[in-house]
Backbone bond lengths (Angstrom), bond angles and torsions (degrees), N, CA, C in turn:
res aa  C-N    CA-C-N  psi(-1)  N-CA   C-N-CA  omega(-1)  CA-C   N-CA-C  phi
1 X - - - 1.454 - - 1.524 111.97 -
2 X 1.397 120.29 -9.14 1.394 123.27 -167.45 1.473 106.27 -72.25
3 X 1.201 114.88 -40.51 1.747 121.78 -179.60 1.131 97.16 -74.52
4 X 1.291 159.66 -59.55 1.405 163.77 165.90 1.492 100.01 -17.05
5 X 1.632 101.25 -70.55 1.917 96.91 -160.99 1.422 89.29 -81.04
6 X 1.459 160.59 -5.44 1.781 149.54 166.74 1.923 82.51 -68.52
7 X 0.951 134.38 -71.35 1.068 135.40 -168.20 2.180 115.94 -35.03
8 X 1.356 95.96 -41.37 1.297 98.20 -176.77 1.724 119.23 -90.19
9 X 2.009 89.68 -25.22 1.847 92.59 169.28 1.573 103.15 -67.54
10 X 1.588 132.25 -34.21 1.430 133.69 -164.25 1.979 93.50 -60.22
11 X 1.619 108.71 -59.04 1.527 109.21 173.19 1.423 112.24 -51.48
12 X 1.031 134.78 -75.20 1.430 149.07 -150.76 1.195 114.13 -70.93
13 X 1.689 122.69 -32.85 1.030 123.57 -146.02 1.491 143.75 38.06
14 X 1.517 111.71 -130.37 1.531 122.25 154.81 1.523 119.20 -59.77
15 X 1.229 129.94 -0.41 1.167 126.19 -175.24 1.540 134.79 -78.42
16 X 1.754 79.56 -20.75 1.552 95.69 -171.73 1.921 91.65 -118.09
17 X 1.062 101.59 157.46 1.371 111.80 178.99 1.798 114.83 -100.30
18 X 0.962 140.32 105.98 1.263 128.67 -160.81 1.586 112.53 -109.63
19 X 1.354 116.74 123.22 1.966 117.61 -176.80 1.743 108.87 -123.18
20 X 1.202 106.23 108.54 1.631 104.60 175.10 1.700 116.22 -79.99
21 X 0.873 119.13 129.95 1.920 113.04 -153.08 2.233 81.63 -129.03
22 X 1.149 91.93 130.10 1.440 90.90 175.04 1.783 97.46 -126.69
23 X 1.236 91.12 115.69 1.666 125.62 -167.51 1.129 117.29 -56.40
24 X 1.601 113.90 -26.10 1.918 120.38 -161.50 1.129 103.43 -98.09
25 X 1.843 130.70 -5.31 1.652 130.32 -166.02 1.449 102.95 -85.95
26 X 1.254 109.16 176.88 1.397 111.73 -135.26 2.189 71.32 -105.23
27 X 1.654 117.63 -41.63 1.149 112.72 -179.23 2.187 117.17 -59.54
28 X 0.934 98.09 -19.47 1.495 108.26 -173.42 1.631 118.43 -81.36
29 X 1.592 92.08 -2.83 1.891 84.27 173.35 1.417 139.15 -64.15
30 X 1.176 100.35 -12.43 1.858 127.39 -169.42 2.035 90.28 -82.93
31 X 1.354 111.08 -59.93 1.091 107.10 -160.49 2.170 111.72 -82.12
32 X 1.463 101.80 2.27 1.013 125.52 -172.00 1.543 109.40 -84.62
33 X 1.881 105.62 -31.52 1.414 127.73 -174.06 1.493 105.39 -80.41
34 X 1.550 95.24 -46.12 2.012 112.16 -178.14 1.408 106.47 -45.91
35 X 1.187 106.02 -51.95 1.542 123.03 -164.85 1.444 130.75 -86.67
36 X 1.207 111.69 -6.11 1.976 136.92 -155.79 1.944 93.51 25.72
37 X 1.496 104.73 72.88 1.508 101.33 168.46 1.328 97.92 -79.69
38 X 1.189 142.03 162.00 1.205 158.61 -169.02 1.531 123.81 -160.55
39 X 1.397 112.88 -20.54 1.099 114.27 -167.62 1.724 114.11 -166.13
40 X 1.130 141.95 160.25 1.149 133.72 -157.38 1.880 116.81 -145.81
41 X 1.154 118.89 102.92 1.236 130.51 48.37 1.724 114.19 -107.48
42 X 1.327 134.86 125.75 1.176 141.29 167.76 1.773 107.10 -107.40
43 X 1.676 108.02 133.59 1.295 103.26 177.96 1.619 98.45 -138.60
44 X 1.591 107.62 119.63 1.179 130.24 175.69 1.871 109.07 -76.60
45 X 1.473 121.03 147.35 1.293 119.59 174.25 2.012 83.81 -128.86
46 X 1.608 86.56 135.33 1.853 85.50 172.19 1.789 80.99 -122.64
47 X 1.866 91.43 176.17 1.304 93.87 176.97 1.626 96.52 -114.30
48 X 1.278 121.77 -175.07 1.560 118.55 -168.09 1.654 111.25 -53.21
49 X 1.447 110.07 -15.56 1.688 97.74 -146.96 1.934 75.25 -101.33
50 X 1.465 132.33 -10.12 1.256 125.06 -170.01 1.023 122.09 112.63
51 X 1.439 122.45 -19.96 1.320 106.58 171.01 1.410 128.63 -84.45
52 X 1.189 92.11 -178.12 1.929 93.62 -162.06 1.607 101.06 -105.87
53 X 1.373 84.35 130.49 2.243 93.91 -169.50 1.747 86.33 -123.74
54 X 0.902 149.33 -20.83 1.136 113.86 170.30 1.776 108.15 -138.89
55 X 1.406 161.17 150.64 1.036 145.23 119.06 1.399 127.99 -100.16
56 X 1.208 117.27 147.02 1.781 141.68 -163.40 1.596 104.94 -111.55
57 X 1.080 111.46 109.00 1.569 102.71 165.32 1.369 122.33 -121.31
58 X 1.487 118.78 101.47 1.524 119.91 -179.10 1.361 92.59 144.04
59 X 1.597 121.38 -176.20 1.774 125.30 163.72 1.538 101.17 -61.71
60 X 1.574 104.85 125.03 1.633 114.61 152.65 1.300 126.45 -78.18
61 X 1.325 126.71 136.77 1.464 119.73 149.96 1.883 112.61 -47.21
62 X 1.136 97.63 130.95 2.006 89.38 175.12 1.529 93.82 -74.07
63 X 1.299 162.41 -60.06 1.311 135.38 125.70 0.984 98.92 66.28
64 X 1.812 109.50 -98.22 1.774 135.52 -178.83 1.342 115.65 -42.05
65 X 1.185 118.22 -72.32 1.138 143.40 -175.37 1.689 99.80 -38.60
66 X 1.184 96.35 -72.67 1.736 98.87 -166.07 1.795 98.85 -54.89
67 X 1.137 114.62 -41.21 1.502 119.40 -170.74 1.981 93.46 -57.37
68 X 0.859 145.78 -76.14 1.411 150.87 -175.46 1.000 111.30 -61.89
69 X 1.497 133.01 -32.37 2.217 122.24 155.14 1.270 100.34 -68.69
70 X 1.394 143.99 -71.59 0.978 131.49 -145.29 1.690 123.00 -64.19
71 X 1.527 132.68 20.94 1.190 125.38 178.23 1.830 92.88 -134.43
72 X 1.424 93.34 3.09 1.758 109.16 164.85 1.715 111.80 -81.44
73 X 1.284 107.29 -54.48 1.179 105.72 -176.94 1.718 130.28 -78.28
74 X 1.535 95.75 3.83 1.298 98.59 -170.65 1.291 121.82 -118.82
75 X 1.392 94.23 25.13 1.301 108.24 175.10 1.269 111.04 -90.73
Protein backbone atom coordinates (compact mmCIF):
# COMPACT_ATOMS: atom_id res chain seq x y z
CA UNK A 1 0.00 0.00 0.00
CA UNK A 2 3.04 2.29 0.46
CA UNK A 3 3.37 3.09 -3.38
CA UNK A 4 -0.38 3.53 -3.60
CA UNK A 5 -0.67 6.20 -0.69
CA UNK A 6 3.17 8.12 -2.19
CA UNK A 7 1.10 8.03 -5.27
CA UNK A 8 -1.96 9.92 -3.83
CA UNK A 9 0.36 12.41 -1.50
CA UNK A 10 2.25 13.14 -5.22
CA UNK A 11 -1.79 13.99 -6.42
CA UNK A 12 -3.19 15.44 -3.35
CA UNK A 13 -0.45 16.77 -1.82
CA UNK A 14 -0.87 18.90 1.41
CA UNK A 15 -4.42 18.49 1.17
CA UNK A 16 -4.84 15.37 2.60
CA UNK A 17 -3.33 14.62 5.91
CA UNK A 18 -1.69 11.22 5.91
CA UNK A 19 -1.08 8.78 9.45
CA UNK A 20 0.52 5.28 9.12
CA UNK A 21 -0.83 3.43 12.40
CA UNK A 22 0.85 -0.04 12.73
CA UNK A 23 -1.88 -2.20 14.36
CA UNK A 24 0.25 -5.20 16.00
CA UNK A 25 2.25 -2.65 18.69
CA UNK A 26 1.71 -3.12 21.95
CA UNK A 27 1.17 1.17 22.07
CA UNK A 28 -1.71 1.03 19.35
CA UNK A 29 -4.36 -0.86 21.32
CA UNK A 30 -6.38 2.20 22.44
CA UNK A 31 -6.52 3.43 18.87
CA UNK A 32 -7.16 -0.16 17.62
CA UNK A 33 -10.46 -0.07 20.04
CA UNK A 34 -11.39 3.67 18.51
CA UNK A 35 -11.27 2.30 15.22
CA UNK A 36 -12.53 -1.63 15.38
CA UNK A 37 -9.07 -2.32 13.39
CA UNK A 38 -9.19 -5.88 13.06
CA UNK A 39 -7.19 -6.58 10.38
CA UNK A 40 -4.40 -5.13 8.28
CA UNK A 41 -4.18 -3.37 5.71
CA UNK A 42 -7.25 -1.12 6.84
CA UNK A 43 -7.49 2.47 5.39
CA UNK A 44 -9.68 4.96 7.12
CA UNK A 45 -10.76 8.38 5.12
CA UNK A 46 -11.92 11.14 7.89
CA UNK A 47 -13.25 14.38 6.76
CA UNK A 48 -11.63 17.67 8.31
CA UNK A 49 -13.97 17.87 11.32
CA UNK A 50 -12.89 13.81 12.04
CA UNK A 51 -15.28 11.93 11.12
CA UNK A 52 -15.02 8.90 9.27
CA UNK A 53 -16.71 9.03 5.59
CA UNK A 54 -15.26 6.23 4.18
CA UNK A 55 -13.36 2.87 5.44
CA UNK A 56 -11.38 0.26 3.17
CA UNK A 57 -10.44 -2.95 4.49
CA UNK A 58 -7.93 -5.06 2.48
CA UNK A 59 -5.62 -3.71 -0.78
CA UNK A 60 -7.49 -0.75 -2.52
CA UNK A 61 -7.59 0.05 -6.03
CA UNK A 62 -6.10 3.87 -5.85
CA UNK A 63 -9.14 4.07 -8.28
CA UNK A 64 -11.16 4.00 -4.78
CA UNK A 65 -9.28 5.97 -2.90
CA UNK A 66 -8.98 8.92 -5.18
CA UNK A 67 -12.81 8.49 -5.96
CA UNK A 68 -13.73 9.12 -1.97
CA UNK A 69 -10.74 12.04 -1.33
CA UNK A 70 -11.38 13.78 -4.16
CA UNK A 71 -14.98 15.38 -3.35
CA UNK A 72 -13.09 15.75 0.21
CA UNK A 73 -10.67 17.97 -0.96
CA UNK A 74 -12.68 20.10 -2.94
CA UNK A 75 -14.54 21.45 -0.78
Amino acid sequence: MKPVMASLRDQFGDRVTYHYHEFNQPDSAQVNVDFDIKAHPEIFILDRRGNLVRKFIGVVRPEELVAALSPLVAR
